[in-house]
PyMOL Python script that loads the backbone (N, CA, C, O; Angstrom):
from pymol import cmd

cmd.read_pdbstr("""\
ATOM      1  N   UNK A   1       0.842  -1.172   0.000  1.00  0.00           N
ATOM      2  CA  UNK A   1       0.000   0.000   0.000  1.00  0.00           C
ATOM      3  C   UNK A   1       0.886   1.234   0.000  1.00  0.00           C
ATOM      4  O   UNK A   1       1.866   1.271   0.744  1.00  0.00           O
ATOM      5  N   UNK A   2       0.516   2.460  -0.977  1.00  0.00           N
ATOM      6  CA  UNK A   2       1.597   3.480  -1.116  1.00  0.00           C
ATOM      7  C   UNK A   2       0.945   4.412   0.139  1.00  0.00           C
ATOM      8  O   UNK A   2      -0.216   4.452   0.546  1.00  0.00           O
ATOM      9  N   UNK A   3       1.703   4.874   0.426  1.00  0.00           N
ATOM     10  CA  UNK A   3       1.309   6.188   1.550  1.00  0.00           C
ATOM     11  C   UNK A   3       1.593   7.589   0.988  1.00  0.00           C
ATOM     12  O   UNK A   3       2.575   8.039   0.398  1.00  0.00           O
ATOM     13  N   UNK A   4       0.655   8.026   1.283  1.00  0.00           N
ATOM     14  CA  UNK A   4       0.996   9.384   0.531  1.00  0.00           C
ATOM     15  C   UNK A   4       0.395  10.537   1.555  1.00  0.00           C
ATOM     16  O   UNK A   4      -0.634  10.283   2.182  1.00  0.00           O
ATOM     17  N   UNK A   5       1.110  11.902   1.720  1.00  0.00           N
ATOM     18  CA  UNK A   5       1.112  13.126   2.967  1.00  0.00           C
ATOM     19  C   UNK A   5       0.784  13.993   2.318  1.00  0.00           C
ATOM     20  O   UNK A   5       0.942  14.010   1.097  1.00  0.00           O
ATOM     21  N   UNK A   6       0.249  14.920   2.993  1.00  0.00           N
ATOM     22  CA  UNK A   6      -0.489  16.110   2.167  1.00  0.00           C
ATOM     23  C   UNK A   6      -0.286  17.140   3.786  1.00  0.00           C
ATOM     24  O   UNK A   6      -0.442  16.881   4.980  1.00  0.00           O
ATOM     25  N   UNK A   7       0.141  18.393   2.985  1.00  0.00           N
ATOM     26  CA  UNK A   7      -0.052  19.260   4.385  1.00  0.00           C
ATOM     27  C   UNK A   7      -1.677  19.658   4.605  1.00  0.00           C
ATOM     28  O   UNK A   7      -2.659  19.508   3.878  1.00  0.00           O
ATOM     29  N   UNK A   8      -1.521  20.169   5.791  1.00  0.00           N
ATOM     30  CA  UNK A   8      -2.719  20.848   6.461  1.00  0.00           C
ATOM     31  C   UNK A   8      -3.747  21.700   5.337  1.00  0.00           C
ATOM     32  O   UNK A   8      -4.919  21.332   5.259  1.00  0.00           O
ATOM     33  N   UNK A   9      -3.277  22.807   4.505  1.00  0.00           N
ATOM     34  CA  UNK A   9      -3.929  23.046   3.595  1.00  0.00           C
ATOM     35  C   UNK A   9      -4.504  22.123   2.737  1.00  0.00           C
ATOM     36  O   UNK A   9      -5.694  21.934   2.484  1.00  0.00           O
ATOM     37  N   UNK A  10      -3.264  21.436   2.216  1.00  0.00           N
ATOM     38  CA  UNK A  10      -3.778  20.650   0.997  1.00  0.00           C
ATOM     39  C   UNK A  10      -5.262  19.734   1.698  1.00  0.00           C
ATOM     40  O   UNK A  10      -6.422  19.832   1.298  1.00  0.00           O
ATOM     41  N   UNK A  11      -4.877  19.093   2.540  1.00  0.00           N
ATOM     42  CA  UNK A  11      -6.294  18.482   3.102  1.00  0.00           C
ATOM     43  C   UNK A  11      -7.507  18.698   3.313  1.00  0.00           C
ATOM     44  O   UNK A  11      -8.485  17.985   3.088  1.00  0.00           O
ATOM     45  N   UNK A  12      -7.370  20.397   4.057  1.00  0.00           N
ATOM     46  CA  UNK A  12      -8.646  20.880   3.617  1.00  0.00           C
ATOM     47  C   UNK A  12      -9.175  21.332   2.438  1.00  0.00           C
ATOM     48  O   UNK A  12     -10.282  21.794   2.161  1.00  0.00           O
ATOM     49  N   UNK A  13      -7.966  21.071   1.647  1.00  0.00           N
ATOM     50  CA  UNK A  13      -8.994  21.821   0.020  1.00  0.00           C
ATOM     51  C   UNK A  13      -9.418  20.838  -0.264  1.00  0.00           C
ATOM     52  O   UNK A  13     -10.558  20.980  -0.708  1.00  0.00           O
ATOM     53  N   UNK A  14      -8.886  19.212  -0.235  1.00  0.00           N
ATOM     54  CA  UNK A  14      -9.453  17.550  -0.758  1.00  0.00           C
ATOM     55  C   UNK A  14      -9.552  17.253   0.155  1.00  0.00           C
ATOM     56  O   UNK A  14      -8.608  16.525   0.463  1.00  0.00           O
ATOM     57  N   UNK A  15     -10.643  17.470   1.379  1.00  0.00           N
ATOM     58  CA  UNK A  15     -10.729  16.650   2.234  1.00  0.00           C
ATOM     59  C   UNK A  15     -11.636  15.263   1.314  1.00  0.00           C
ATOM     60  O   UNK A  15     -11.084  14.221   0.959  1.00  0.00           O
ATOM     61  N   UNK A  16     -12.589  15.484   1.163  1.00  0.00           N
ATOM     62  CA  UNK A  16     -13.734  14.753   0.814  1.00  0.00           C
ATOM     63  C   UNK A  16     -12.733  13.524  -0.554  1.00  0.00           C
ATOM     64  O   UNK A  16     -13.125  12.427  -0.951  1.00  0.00           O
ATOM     65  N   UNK A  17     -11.998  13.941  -0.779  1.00  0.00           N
ATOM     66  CA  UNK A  17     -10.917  12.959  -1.706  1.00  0.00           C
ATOM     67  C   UNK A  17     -10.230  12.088  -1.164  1.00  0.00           C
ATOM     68  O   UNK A  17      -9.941  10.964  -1.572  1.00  0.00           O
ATOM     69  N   UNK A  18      -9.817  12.879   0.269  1.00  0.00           N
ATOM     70  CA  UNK A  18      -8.845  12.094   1.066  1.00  0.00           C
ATOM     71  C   UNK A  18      -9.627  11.056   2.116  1.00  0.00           C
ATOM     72  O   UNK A  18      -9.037  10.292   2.880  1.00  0.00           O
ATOM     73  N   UNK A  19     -10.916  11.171   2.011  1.00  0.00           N
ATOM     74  CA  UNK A  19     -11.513  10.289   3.006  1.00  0.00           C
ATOM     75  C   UNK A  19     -12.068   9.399   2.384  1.00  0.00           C
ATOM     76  O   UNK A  19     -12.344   8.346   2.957  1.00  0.00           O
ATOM     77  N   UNK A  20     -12.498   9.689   0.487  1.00  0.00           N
ATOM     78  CA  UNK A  20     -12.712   8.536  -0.187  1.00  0.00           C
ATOM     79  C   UNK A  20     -11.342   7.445  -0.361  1.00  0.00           C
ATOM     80  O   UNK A  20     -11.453   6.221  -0.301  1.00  0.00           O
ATOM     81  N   UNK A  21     -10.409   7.977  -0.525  1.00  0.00           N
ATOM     82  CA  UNK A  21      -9.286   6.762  -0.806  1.00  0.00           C
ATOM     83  C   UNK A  21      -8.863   6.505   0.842  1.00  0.00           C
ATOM     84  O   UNK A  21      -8.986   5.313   1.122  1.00  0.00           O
ATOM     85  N   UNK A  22      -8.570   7.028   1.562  1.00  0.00           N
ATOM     86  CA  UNK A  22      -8.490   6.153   2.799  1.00  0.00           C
ATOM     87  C   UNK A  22      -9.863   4.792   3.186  1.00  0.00           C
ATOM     88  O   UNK A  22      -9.713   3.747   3.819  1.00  0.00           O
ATOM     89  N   UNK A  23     -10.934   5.255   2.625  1.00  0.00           N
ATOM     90  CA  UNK A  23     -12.242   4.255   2.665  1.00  0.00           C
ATOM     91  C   UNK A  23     -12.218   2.916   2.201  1.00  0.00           C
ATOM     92  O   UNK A  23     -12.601   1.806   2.570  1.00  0.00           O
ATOM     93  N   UNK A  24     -11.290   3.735   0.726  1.00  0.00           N
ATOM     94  CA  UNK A  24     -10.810   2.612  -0.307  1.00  0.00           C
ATOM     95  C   UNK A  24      -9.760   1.673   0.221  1.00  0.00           C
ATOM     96  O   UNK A  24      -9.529   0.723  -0.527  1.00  0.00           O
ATOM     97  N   UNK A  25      -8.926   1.734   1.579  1.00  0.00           N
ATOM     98  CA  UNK A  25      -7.913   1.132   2.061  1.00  0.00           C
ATOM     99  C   UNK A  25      -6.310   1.658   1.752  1.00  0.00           C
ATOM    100  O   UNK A  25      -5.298   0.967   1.640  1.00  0.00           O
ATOM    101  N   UNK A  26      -6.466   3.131   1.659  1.00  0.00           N
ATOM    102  CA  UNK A  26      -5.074   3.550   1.588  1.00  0.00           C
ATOM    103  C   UNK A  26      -5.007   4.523   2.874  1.00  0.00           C
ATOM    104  O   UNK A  26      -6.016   4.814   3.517  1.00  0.00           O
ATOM    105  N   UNK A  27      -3.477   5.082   3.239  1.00  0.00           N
ATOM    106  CA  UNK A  27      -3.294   5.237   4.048  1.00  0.00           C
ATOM    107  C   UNK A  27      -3.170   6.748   3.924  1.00  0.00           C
ATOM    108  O   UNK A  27      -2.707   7.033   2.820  1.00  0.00           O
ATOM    109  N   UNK A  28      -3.421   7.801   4.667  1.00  0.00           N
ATOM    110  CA  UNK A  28      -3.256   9.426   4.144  1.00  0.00           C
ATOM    111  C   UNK A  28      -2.111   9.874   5.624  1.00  0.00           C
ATOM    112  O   UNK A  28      -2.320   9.544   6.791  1.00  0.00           O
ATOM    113  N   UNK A  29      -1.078  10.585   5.173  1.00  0.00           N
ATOM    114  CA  UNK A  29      -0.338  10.984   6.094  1.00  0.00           C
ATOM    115  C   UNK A  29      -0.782  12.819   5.924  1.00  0.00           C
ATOM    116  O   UNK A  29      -0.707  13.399   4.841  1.00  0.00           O
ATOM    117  N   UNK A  30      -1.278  13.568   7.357  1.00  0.00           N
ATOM    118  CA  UNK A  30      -1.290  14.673   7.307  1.00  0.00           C
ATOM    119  C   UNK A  30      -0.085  15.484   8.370  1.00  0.00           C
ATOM    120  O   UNK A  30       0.389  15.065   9.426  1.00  0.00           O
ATOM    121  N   UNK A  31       0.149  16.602   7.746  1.00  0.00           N
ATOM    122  CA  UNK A  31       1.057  16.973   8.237  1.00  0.00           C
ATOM    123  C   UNK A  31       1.439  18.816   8.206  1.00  0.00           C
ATOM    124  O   UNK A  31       1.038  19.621   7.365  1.00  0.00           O
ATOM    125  N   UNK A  32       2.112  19.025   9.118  1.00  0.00           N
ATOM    126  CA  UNK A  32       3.008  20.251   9.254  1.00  0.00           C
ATOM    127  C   UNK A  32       3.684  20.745   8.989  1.00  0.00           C
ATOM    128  O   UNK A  32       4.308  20.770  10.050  1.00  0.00           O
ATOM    129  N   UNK A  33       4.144  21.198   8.454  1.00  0.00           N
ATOM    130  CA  UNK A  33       5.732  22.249   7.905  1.00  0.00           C
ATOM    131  C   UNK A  33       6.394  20.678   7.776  1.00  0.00           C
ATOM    132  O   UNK A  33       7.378  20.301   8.412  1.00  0.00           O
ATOM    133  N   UNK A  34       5.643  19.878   6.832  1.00  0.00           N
ATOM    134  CA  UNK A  34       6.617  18.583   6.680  1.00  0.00           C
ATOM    135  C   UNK A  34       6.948  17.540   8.299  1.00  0.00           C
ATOM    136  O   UNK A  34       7.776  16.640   8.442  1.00  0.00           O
ATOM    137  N   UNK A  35       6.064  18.035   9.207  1.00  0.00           N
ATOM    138  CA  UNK A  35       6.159  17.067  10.059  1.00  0.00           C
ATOM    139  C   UNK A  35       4.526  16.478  10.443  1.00  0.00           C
ATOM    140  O   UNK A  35       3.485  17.015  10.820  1.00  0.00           O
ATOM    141  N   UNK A  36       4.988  14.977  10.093  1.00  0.00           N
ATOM    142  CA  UNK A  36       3.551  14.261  10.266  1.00  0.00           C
ATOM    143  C   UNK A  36       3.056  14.224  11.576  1.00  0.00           C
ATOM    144  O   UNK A  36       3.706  13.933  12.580  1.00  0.00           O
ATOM    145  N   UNK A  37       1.417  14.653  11.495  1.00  0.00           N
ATOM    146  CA  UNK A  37       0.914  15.101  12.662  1.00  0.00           C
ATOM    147  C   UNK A  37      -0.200  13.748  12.877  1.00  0.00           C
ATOM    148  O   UNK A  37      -0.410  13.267  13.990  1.00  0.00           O
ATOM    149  N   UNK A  38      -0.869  13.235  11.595  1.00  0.00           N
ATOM    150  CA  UNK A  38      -2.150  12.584  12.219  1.00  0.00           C
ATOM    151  C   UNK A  38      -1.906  11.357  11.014  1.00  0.00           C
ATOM    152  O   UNK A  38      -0.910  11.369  10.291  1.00  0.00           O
ATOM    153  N   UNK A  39      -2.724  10.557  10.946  1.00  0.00           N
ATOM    154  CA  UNK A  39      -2.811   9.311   9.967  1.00  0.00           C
ATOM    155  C   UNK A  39      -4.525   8.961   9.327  1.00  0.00           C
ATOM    156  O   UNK A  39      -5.361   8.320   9.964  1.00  0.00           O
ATOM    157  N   UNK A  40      -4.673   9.361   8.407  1.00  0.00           N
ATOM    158  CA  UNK A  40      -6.559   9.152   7.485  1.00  0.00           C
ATOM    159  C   UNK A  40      -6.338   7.675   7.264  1.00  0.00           C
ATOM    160  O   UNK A  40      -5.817   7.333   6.202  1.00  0.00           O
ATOM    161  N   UNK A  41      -6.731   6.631   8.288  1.00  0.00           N
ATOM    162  CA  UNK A  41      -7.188   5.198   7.805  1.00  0.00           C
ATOM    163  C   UNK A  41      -8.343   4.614   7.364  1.00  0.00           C
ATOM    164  O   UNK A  41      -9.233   5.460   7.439  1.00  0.00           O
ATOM    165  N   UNK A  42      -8.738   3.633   6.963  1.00  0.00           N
ATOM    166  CA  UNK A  42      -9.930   3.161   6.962  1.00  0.00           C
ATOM    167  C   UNK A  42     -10.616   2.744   8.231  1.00  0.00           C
ATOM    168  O   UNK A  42     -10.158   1.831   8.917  1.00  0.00           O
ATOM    169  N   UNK A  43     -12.212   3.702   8.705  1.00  0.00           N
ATOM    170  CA  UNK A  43     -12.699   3.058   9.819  1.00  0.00           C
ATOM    171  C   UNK A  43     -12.086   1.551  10.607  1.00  0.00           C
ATOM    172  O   UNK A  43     -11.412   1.391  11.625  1.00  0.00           O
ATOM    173  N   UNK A  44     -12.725   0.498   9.526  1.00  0.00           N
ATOM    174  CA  UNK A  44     -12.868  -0.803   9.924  1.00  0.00           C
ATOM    175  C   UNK A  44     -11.362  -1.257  10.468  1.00  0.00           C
ATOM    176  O   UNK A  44     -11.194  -2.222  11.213  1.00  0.00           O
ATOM    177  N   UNK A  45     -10.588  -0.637  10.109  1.00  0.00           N
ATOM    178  CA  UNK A  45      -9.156  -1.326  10.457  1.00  0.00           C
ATOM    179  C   UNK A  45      -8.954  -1.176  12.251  1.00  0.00           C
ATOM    180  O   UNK A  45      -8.753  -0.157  12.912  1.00  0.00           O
ATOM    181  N   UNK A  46      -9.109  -2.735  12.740  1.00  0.00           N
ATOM    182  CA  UNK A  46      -8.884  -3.074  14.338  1.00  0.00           C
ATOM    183  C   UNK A  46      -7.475  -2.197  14.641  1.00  0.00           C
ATOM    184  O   UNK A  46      -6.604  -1.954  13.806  1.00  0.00           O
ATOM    185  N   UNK A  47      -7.483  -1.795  16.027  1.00  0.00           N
ATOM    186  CA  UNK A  47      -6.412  -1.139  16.734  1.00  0.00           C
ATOM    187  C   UNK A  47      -5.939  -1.932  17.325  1.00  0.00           C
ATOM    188  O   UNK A  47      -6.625  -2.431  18.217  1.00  0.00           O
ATOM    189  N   UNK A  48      -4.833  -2.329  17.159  1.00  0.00           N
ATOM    190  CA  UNK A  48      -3.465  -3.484  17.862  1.00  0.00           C
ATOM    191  C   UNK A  48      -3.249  -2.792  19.313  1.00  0.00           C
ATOM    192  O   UNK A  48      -2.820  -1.676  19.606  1.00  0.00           O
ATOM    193  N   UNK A  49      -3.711  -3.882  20.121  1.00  0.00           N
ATOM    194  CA  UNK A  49      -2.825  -3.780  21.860  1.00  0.00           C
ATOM    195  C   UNK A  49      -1.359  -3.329  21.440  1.00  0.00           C
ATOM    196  O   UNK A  49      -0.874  -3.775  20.400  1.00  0.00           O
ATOM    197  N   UNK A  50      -0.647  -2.434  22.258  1.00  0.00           N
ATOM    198  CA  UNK A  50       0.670  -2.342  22.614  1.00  0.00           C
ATOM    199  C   UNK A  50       1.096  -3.385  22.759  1.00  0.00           C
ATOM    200  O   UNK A  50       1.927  -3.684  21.902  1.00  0.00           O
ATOM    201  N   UNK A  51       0.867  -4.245  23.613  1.00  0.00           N
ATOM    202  CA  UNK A  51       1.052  -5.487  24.397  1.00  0.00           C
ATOM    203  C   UNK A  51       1.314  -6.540  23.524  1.00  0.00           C
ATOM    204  O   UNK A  51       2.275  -7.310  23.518  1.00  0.00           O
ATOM    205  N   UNK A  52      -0.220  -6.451  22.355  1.00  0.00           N
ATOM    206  CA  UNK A  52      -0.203  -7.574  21.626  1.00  0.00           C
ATOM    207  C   UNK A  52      -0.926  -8.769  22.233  1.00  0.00           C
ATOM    208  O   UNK A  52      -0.722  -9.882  21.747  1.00  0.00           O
ATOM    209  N   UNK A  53      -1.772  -8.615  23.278  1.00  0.00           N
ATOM    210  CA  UNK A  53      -2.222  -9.507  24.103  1.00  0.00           C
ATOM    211  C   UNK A  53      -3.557  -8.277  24.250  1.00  0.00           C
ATOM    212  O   UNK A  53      -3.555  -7.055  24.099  1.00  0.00           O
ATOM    213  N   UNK A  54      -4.482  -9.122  24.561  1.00  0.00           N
ATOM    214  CA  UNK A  54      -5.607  -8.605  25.086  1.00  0.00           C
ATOM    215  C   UNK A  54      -5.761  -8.953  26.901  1.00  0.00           C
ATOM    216  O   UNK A  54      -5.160  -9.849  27.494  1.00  0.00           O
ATOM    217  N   UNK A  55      -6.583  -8.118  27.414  1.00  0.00           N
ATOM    218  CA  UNK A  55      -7.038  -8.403  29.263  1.00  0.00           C
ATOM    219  C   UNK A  55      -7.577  -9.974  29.718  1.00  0.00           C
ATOM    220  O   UNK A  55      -8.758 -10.314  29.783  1.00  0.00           O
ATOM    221  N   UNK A  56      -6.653 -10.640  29.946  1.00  0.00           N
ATOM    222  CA  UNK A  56      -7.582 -11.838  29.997  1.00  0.00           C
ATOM    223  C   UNK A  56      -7.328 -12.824  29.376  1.00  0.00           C
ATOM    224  O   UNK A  56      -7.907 -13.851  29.731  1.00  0.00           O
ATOM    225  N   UNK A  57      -6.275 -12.899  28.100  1.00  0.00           N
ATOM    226  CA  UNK A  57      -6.028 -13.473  27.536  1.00  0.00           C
ATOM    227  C   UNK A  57      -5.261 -15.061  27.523  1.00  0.00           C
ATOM    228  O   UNK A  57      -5.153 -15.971  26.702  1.00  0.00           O
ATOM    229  N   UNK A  58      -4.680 -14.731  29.355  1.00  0.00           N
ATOM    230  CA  UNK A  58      -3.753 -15.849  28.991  1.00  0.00           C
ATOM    231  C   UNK A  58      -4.111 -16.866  30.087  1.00  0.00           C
ATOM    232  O   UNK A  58      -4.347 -16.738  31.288  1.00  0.00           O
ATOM    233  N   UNK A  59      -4.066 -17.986  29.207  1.00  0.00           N
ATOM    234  CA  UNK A  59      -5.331 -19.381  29.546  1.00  0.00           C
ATOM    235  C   UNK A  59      -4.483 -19.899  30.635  1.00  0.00           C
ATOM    236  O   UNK A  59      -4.923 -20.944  31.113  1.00  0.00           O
ATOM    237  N   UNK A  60      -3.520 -19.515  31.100  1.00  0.00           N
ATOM    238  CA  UNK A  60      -3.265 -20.295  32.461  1.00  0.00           C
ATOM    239  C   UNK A  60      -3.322 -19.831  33.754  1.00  0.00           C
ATOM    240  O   UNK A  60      -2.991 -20.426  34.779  1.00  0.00           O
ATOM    241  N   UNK A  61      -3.818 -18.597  33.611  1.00  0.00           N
ATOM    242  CA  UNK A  61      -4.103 -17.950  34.975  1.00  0.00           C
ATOM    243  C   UNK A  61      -5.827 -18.319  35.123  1.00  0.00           C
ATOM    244  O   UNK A  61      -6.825 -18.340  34.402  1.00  0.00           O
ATOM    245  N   UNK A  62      -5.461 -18.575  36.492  1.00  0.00           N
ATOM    246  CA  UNK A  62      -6.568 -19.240  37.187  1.00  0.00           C
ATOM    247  C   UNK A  62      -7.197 -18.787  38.472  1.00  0.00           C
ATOM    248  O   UNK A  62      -6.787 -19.324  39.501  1.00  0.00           O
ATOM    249  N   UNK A  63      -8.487 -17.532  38.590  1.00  0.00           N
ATOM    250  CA  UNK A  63      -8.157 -17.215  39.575  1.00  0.00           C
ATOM    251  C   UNK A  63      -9.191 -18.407  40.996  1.00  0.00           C
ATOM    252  O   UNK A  63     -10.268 -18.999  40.924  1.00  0.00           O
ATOM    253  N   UNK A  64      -8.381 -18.303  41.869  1.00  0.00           N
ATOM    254  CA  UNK A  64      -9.194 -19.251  43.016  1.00  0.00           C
ATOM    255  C   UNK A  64     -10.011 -19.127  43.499  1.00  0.00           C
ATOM    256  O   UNK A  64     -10.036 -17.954  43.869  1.00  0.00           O
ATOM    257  N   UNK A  65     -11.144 -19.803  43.909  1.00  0.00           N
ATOM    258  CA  UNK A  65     -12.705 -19.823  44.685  1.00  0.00           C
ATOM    259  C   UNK A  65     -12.635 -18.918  45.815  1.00  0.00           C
ATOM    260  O   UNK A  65     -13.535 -18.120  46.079  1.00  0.00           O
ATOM    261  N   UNK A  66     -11.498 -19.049  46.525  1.00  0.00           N
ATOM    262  CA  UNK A  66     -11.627 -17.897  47.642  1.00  0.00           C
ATOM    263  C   UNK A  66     -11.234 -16.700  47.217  1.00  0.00           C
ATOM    264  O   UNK A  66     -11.110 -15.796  48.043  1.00  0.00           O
ATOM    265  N   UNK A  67     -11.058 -16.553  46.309  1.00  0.00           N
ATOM    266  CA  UNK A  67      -9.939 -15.118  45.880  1.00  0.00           C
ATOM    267  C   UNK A  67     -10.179 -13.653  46.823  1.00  0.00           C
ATOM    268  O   UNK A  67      -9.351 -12.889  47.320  1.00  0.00           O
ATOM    269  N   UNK A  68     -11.778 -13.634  46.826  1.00  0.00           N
ATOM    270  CA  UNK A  68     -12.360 -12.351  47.703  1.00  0.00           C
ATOM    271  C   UNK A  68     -12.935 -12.937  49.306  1.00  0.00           C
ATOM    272  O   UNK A  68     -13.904 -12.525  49.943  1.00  0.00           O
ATOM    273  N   UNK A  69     -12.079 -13.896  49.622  1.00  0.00           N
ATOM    274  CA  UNK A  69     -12.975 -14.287  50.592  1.00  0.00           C
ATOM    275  C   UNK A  69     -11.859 -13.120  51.558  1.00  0.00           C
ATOM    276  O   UNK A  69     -11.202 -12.246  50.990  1.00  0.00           O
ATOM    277  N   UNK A  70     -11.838 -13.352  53.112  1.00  0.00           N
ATOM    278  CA  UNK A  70     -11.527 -11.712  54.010  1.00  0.00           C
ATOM    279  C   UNK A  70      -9.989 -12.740  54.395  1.00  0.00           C
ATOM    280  O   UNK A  70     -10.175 -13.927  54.665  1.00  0.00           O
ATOM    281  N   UNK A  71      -8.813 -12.286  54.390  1.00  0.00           N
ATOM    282  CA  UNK A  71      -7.923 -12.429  54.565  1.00  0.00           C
ATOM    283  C   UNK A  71      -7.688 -12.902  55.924  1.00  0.00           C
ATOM    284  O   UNK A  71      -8.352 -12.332  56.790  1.00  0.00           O
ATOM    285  N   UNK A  72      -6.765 -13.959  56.359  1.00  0.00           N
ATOM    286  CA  UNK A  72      -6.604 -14.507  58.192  1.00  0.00           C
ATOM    287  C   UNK A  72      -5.785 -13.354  58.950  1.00  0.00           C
ATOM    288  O   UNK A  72      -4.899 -12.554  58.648  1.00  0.00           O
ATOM    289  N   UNK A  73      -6.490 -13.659  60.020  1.00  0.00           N
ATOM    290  CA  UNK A  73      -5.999 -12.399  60.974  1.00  0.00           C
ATOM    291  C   UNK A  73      -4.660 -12.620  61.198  1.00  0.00           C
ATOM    292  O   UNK A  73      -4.215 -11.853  62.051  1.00  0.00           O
ATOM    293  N   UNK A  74      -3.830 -13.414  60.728  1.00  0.00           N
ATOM    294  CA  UNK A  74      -2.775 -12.931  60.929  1.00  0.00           C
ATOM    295  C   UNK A  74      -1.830 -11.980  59.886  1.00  0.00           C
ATOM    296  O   UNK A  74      -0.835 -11.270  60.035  1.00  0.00           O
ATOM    297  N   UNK A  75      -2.418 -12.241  59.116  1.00  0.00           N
ATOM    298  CA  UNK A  75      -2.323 -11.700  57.362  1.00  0.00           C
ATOM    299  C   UNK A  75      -2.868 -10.153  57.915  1.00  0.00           C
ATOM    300  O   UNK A  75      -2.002  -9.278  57.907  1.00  0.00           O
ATOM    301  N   UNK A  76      -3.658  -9.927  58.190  1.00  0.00           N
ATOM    302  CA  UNK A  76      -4.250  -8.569  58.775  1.00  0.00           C
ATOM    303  C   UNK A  76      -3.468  -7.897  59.383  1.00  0.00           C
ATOM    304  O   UNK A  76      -3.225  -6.733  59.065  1.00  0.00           O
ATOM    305  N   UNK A  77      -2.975  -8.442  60.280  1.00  0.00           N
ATOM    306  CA  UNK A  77      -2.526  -7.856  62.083  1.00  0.00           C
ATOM    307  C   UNK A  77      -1.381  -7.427  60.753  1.00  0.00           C
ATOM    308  O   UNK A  77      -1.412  -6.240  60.431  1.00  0.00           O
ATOM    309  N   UNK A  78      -0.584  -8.159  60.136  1.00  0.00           N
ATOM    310  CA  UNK A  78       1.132  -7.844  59.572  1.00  0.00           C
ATOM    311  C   UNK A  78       0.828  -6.104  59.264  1.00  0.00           C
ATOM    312  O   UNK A  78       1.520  -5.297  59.887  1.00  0.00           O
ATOM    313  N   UNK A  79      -0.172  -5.623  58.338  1.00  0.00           N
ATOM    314  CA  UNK A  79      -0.503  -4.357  57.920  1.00  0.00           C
ATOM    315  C   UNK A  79      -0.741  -3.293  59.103  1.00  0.00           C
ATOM    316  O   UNK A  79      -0.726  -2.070  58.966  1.00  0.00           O
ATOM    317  N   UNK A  80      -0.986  -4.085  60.418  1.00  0.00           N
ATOM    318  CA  UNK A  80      -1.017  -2.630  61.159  1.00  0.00           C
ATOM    319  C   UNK A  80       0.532  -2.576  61.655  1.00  0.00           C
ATOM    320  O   UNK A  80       0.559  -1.616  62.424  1.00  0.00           O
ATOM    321  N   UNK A  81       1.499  -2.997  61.604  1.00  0.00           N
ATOM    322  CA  UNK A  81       2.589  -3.057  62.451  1.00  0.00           C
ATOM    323  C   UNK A  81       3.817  -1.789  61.975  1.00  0.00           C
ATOM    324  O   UNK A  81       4.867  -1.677  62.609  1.00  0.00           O
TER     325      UNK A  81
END
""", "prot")
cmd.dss("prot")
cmd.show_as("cartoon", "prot")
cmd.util.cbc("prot")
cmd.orient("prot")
């Protein structure tokens, strides 16, 4: 896919151009005195975790039946000391 930048002016004179071919699946770089500020994608395109993992994802954590049950008083008492 070619990428192609357009400054701030140019965008607002083709906006309505630049939002048909990003629709179409190309990518629009907008920008500043030559420094890229924002990216025109296609809606539908999913946003990637940082991580690369989603919340929850990983099948071996298991949490336990008591998990919220109230902690033993001796477990307690350690926090006031």
């Amino acid at each position: 896919m070619a990428l192609r930048s357009f400054n701030i002016y140019q965008a607002k004179a083709n906006l309505s151009k630049l939002v048909d071919a990003a629709a179409a699946g190309e990518e629009i770089v907008l920008a500043r005195n030559g420094k890229p500020l924002a990216r025109l994608v296609p809606f539908g395109d999913p946003v990637q975790p940082w991580h690369g993992r989603g919340f929850g994802s990983d099948p071996t954590l298991v949490v336990p039946e008591d998990f919220d049950d109230p902690l033993p008083a001796e477990v307690l008492a350690s926090f006031s000391k």
